[in-house]
C-alpha positions in Angstrom: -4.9 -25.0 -45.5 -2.7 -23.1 -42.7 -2.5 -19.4 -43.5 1.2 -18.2 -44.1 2.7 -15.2 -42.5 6.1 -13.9 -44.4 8.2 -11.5 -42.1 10.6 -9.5 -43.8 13.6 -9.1 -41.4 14.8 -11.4 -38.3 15.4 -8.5 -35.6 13.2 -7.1 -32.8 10.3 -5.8 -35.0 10.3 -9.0 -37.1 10.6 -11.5 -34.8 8.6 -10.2 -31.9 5.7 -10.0 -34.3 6.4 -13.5 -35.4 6.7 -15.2 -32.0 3.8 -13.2 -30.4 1.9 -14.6 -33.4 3.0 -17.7 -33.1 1.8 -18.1 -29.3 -1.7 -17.1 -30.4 -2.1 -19.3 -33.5 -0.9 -23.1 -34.3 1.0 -24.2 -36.6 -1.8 -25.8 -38.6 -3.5 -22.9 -38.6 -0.6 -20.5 -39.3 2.6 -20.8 -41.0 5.3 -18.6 -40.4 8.6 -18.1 -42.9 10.9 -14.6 -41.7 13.4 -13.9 -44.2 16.8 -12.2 -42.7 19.9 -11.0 -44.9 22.3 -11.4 -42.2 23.3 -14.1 -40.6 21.7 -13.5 -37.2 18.3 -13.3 -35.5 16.8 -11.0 -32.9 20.1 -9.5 -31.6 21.1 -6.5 -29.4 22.3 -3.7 -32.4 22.5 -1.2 -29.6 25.3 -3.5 -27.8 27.7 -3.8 -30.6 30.1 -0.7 -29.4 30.1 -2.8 -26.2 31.4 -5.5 -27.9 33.7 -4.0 -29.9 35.5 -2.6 -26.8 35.5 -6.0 -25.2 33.3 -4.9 -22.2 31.0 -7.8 -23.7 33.4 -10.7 -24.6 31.7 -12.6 -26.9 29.5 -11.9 -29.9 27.0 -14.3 -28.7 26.3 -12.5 -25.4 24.3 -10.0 -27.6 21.9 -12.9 -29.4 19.1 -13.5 -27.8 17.4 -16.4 -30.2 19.5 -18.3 -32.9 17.1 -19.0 -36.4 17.9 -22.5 -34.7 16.0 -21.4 -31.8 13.1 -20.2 -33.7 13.0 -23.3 -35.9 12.8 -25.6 -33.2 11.3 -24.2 -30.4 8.9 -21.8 -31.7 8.0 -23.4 -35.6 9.1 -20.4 -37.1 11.1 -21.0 -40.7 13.9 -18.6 -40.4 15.5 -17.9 -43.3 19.2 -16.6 -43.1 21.1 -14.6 -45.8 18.1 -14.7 -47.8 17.3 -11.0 -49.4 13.8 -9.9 -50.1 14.6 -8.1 -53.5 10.3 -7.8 -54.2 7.0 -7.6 -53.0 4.3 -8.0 -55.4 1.0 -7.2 -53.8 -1.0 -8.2 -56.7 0.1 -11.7 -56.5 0.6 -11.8 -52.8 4.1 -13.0 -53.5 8.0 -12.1 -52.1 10.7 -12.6 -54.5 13.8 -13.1 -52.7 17.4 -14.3 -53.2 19.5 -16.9 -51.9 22.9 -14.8 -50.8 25.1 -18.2 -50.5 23.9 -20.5 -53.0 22.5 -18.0 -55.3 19.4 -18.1 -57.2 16.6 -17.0 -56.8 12.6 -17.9 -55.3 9.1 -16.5 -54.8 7.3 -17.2 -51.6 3.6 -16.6 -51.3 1.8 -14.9 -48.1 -1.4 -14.3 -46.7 -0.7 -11.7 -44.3 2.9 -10.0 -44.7 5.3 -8.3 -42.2 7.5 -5.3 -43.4 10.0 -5.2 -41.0 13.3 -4.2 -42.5 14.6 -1.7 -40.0 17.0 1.2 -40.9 20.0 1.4 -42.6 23.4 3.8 -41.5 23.5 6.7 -43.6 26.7 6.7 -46.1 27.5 10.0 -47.6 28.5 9.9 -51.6 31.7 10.1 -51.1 32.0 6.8 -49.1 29.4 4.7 -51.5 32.4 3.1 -53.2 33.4 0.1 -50.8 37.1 1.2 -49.6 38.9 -1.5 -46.6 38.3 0.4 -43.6 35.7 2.0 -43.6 32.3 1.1 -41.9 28.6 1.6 -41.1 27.7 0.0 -37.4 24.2 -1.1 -37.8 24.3 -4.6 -37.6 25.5 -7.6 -36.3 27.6 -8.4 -39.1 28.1 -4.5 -39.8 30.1 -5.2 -35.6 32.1 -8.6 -36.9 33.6 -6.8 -39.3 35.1 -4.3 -37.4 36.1 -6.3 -35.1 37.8 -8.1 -37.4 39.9 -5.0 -38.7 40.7 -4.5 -35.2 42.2 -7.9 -35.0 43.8 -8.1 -38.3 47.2 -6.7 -39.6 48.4 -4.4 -39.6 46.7 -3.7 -36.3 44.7 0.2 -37.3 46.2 2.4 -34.6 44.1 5.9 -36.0 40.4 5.7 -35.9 38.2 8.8 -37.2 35.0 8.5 -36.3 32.3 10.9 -38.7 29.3 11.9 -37.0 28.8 12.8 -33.5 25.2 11.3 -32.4 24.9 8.1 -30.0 26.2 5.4 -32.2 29.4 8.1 -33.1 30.2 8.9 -29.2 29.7 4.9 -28.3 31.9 4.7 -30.7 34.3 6.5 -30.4 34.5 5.7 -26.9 35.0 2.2 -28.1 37.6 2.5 -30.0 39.2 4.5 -27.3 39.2 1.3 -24.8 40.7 -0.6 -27.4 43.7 1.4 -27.6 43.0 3.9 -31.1 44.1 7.6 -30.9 40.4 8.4 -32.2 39.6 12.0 -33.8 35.9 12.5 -33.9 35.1 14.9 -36.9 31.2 16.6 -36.7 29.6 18.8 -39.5 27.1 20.3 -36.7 29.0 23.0 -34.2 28.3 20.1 -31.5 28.7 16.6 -31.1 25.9 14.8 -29.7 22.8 17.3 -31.3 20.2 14.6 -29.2 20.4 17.2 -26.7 20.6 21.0 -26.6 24.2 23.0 -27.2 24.3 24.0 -23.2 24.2 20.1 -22.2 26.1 18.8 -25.6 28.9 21.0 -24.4 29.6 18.9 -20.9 29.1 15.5 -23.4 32.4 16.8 -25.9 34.2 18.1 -22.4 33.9 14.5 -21.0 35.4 12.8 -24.5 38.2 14.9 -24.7 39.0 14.4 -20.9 39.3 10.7 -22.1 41.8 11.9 -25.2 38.6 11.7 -27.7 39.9 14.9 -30.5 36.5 16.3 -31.2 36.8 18.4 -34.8 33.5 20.3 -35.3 32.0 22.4 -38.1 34.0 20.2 -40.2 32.6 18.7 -43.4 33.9 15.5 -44.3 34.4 15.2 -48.3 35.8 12.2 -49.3 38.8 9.5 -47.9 42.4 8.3 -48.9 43.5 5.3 -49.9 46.9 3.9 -49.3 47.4 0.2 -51.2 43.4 -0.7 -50.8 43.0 0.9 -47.3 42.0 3.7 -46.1 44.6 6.1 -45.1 42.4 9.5 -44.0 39.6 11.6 -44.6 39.6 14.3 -46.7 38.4 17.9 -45.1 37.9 21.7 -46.1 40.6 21.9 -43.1 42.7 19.1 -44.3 43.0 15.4 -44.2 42.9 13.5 -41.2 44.8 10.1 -40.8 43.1 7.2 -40.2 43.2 3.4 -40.4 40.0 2.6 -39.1 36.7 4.8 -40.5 33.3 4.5 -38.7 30.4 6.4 -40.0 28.1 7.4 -37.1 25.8 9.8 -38.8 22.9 8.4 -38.0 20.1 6.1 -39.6 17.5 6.2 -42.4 14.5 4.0 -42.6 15.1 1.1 -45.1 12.1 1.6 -47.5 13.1 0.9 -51.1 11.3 -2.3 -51.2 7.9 -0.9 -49.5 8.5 2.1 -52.3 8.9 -0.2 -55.4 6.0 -2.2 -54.1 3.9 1.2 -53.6 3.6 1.3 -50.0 2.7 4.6 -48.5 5.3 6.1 -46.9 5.1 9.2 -44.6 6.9 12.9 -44.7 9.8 11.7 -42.1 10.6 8.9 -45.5 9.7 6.2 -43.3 6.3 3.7 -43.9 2.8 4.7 -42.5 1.1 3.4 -40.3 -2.2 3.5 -38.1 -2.4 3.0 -34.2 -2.8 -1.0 -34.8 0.7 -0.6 -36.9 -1.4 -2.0 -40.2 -0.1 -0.3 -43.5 -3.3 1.7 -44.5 -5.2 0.7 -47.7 -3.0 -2.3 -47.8 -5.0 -5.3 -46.9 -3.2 -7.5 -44.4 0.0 -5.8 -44.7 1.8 -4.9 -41.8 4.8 -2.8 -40.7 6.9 -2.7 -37.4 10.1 -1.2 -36.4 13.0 1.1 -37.9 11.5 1.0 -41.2 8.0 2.9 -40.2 7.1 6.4 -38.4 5.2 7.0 -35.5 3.6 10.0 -33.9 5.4 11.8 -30.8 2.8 12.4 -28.1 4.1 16.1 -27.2 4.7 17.9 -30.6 1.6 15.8 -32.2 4.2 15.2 -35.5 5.2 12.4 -36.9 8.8 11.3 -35.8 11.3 8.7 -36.9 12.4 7.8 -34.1 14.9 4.2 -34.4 15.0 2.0 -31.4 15.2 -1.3 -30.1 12.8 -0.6 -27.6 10.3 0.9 -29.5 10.7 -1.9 -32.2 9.8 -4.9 -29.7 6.9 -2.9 -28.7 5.6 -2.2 -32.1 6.3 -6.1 -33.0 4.7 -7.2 -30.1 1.5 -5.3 -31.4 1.4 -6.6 -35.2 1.4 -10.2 -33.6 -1.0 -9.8 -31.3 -3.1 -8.1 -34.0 -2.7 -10.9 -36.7 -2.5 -13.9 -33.5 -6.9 -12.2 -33.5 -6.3 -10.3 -30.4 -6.4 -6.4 -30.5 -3.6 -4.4 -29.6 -2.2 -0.2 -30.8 0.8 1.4 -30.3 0.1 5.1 -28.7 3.4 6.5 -30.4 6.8 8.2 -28.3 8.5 10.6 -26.5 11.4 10.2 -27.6 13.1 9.1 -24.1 17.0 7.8 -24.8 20.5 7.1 -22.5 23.5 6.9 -23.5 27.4 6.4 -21.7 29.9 8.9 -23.0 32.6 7.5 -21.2 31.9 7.7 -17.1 29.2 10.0 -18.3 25.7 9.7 -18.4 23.5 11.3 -21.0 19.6 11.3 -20.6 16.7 12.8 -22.8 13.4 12.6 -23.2 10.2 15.2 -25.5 11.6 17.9 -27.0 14.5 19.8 -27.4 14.5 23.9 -27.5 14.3 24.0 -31.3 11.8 21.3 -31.4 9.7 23.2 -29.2 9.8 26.2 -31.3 9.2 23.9 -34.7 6.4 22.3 -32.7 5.2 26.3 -32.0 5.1 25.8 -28.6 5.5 29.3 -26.6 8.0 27.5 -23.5 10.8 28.4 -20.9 14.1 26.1 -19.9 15.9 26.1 -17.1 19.0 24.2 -16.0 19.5 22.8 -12.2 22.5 21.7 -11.0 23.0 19.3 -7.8 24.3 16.3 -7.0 23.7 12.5 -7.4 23.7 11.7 -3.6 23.5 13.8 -0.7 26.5 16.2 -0.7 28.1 15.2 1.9 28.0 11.1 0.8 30.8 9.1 -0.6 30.3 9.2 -4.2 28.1 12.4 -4.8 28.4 13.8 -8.2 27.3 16.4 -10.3 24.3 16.2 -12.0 23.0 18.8 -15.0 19.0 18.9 -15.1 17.3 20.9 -17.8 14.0 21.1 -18.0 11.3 23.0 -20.6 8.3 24.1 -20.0 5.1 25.0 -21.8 3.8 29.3 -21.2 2.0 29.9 -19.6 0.2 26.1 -18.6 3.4 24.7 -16.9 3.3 21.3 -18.9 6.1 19.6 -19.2 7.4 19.2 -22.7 11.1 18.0 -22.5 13.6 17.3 -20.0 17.9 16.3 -20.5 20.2 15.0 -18.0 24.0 14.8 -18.1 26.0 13.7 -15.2 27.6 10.5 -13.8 26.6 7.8 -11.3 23.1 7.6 -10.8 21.9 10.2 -13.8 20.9 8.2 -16.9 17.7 6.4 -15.2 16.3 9.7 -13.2 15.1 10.8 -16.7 12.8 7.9 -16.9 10.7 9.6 -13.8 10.6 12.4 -15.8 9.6 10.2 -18.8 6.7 9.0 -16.9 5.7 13.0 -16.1 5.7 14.0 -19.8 3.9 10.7 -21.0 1.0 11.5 -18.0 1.0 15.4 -19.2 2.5 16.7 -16.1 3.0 20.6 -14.9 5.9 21.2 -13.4 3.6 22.4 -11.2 3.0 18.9 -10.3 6.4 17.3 -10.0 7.3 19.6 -7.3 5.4 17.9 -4.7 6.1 14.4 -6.4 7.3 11.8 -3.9 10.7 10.4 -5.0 12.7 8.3 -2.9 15.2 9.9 -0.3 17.8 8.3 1.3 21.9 9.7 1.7 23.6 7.0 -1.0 20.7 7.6 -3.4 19.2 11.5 -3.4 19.9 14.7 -1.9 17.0 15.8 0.4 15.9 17.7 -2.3 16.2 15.4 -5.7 17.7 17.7 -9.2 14.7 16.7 -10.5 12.5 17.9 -7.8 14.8 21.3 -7.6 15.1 21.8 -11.7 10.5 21.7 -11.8 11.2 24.2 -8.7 13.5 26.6 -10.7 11.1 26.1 -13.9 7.8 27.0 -11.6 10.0 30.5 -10.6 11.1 30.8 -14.4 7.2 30.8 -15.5 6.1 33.5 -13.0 8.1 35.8 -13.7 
C-alpha cells in the first residue's frame, strides 16, 4: 500500500514540499492530499499590494498553480477551504473541516507536513469583525479589499496601522488608487527593518507622495458608523477612516502544532533541525512561516517570514521525504522593498541587533550616486554599512535610494553570507560602466569609509 503524505497548507512551503516529493516518488508509491483553507494554491502573498493598486490587473497574475493544476498535472489531492482543526500524533490522523459543505473528516498520514504559514497580527481592540477593517496576508485577505475598494460607497480615507513593509506597500497602494491615506505607527519610525538614520529618508519619501505619517501614536480601538468603520481611536484623537489595514506585522500560525504538542522555539514559532524535520517527532515535518530558523550572523534563532525563504525550506522537506538528502543552512535576513520611487534594501543586522547579538561593531553611512554623476539618470543612493571591532567582518548592510538601489544589497548579501571583511570588499570587482556605476561603486566607497572608521 502507497504511503500517504498530508500537507497542511497549499502555499510556497506546502506545495513546494509536495511537488518536489512528488517528482521523487510515484504515485503508487506515495500519496499526496494538501489541505488549504482558502481558496487558492501556491500564490504570490508578497504581490497583493501590487494588485490592489492595479499595477497587476488581475488576481490571477499572482497564482502560479491552481489545486486544478496540482490535481491533474502533478497527482496531488488538493483540498480547498478545507481547515485542519487537529493533529493527533498518536493515531497519525488530521481532523479537518469542510468550510462549504460543512461537516467534518479525519484523514490518516504516514509522513505529515506542517506548513501553515503566519498569520497578521490583530491587536484586541480589532478582534471583533467590524466592515472595513483588514489583515493583508492572503489571497483572499487581498479580494476582500479589493472589493471594499470597489463597492459603495467608494472608502475615500484609508488609515493604515503599522509602519513595516506590508504597511508602507500599503499604504502606497492605497495612495495609487486615489485614498487620502494617514499612516499611524506606535514606534517613533515607520519602517523599523532598518535603522532610524535610513527609516527617516523611507517616511520623507511617503510624505512627498501625500502619505500623513502619525508616529508614537498608539492605536486603541475604531469607530463605527452604521456597521462600518468610521476612524480609529488614538491617545491624540480619532482619525477618520473608511478603509482600515492592519500592517503590523506577522506571527507564526502554531495553535494546531501547540494543541498537538509540537515543540515550538523561543521566537513562538515551530523547531526545527537543519533537514527542517520537527525533532523527536517521527516523520513530521515543518516548512515555512509557521517554523524558526537560525540567522548565520547573530547565531539566534529568528523568525524571519518570507516567500523566499518558504520555497527553499519546502523544497528541502520534499527532497528529504522524495529519499534524497537535503538542509536548510538558515538566513540573513536580506529583504527589498518599493516605498513609492524609492528603494529600500537590507540585509544581517541592524545597530540594536548587533548590540543584542553582543557584537562590539562600527557603522558608517556613504552617500553617492546610482550612475556616474555626470549620466542621465544618476540618483542618490544611502549606503550603511556595520562592521565587526576590531576583525572587520561584515555583519549588516541597508540601502535606500532610487533607480538601481534595491538589487546592490544582494552583492552585499553574498559578502556577509561568505563572512567577508570590509577589508575585502574594497578590492571586490563590481561591474563599471557610466549608465550602471560610478567609477567608484557606494558599495565599494561605504567598505572604504568603514575600513577608515575601524582604524581609528
Amino acid at each position: 500500500m502507497a504511503q500517504r503524505l498530508i500537507v497542511i497548507g497549499g502555499d510556497a512551503a506546502g506545495m513546494a514540499a509536495a511537488s518536489q516529493a512528488r517528482r521523487r516518488r510515484g504515485r503508487d508509491d506515495l500519496e499526496i492530499v494538501a489541505f488549504e483553507r482558502g481558496h487558492f494554491t501556491s500564490y504570490s502573498a508578497c504581490g497583493i499590494p501590487y494588485w490592489i493598486s492595479g499595477t497587476v490587473p488581475e488576481r490571477d497574475d499572482l497564482i502560479i498553480r491552481s489545486p486544478a493544476t496540482f490535481r491533474e498535472e502533478h497527482q496531488i489531492d488538493v483540498r480547498v477551504r478545507t481547515e485542519v482543526t487537529g493533529i493527533d500524533l498518536d493515531r497519525r490522523e488530521v481532523v479537518a473541516r469542510d468550510l462549504e459543505r460543512g461537516g467534518e473528516l479525519r484523514e490518516r498520514f504516514d509522513t505529515l507536513v506542517y506548513a501553515t504559514g503566519a498569520v497578521p497580527t490583530r491587536p484586541d481592540w480589532a478582534r471583533d469583525e467590524v466592515a472595513g477593517v483588514f489583515g493583508v496576508q492572503t489571497l483572499d485577505d487581498g479580494a476582500a479589499v479589493r472589493a471594499w475598494l470597489d463597492g459603495e460607497p467608494k472608502p475615500r480615507r484609508a488609515v493604515v496601522v503599522g509602519g513595516g513593509y506590508i504597511g508602507v506597500e500599503m499604504a502606497e497602494a492605497l495612495v495609487q488608487r486615489g485614498l487620502s491615506v494617514t499612516l499611524v505607527e506606535h514606534a517613533e519610525q515607520p519602517m523599523s527593518t532598518v535603522d532610524p538614520d535610513m527609516a527617516t529618508l523611507v517616511a520623507t519619501a511617503m510624505r512627498d507622495v501625500g502619505i500623513e505619517i502619525r508616529t508614537g501614536v498608539e492605536v486603541t480601538g475604531v469607530e463605527q458608523r452604521d456597521g462600518r468603520v468610521a476612524a480609529v481611536v488614538t491617545a491624540d484623537g480619532p482619525v477618520p477612516a473608511d478603509l482600515v489595514v492592519l500592517g503590523l506585522g506577522v506571527r507564526p500560525n502554531t495553535a494546531l502544532a501547540a494543541a498537538a504538542g509540537l515543540p515550538l522555539g523561543p521566537t513562538g514559532a515551530v523547531r526545527v533541525d537543519r533537514r527542517m524535520r520537527v525533532p523527536e517527532v517521527p516523520d513530521v515535518w515543518a516548512a515555512g512561516d509557521c517554523v524558526q530558523t537560525l540567522h548565520r550572523v547573530s547565531g539566534m534563532a529568528v523568525h524571519v517570514p518570507l516567500g523566499t525563504h518558504a520555497n527553499k525550506q519546502g523544497r528541502v522537506v520534499g527532497i528529504n521525504i522524495g529519499g534524497g538528502y537535503a538542509t536548510f543552512p538558515g538566513v540573513i535576513g536580506t529583504a527589498v522593498t518599493k516605498v513609492c520611487d524609492l528603494e529600500v534594501g537590507r540585509t544581517g543586522l541592524r545597530e540594536r541587533d548587533a548590540t543584542a547579538a553582543g557584537f562590539e561593531f562600527v557603522s558608517v553611512i556613504a552617500e553617492s550616486t546610482s550612475r556616474a554623476g555626470y549620466y542621465p539618470g544618476a540618483c542618490p543612493m544611502t549606503v550603511k554599512l556595520i562592521a565587526e571591532r576590531p576583525t572587520g567582518r561584515l555583519l549588516g548592510a541597508q540601502i535606500v535610494g532610487r533607480s538601481e538601489a534595491a538589487k546592490r544589497i544582494d552583492a552585499l548579501a553574498v559578502a556577509l553570507w561568505n563572512g567577508m571583511t570590509v577589508d575585502d570588499m574594497t578590492a571586490l570587482d563590481l561591474g563599471y560602466a557610466p549608465p550602471y556605476a560610478p567609477v567608484w561603486d557606494p558599495m565599494l566607497i561605504a567598505a572604504r569609509k568603514a575600513v577608515d572608521a575601524l582604524a581609528r
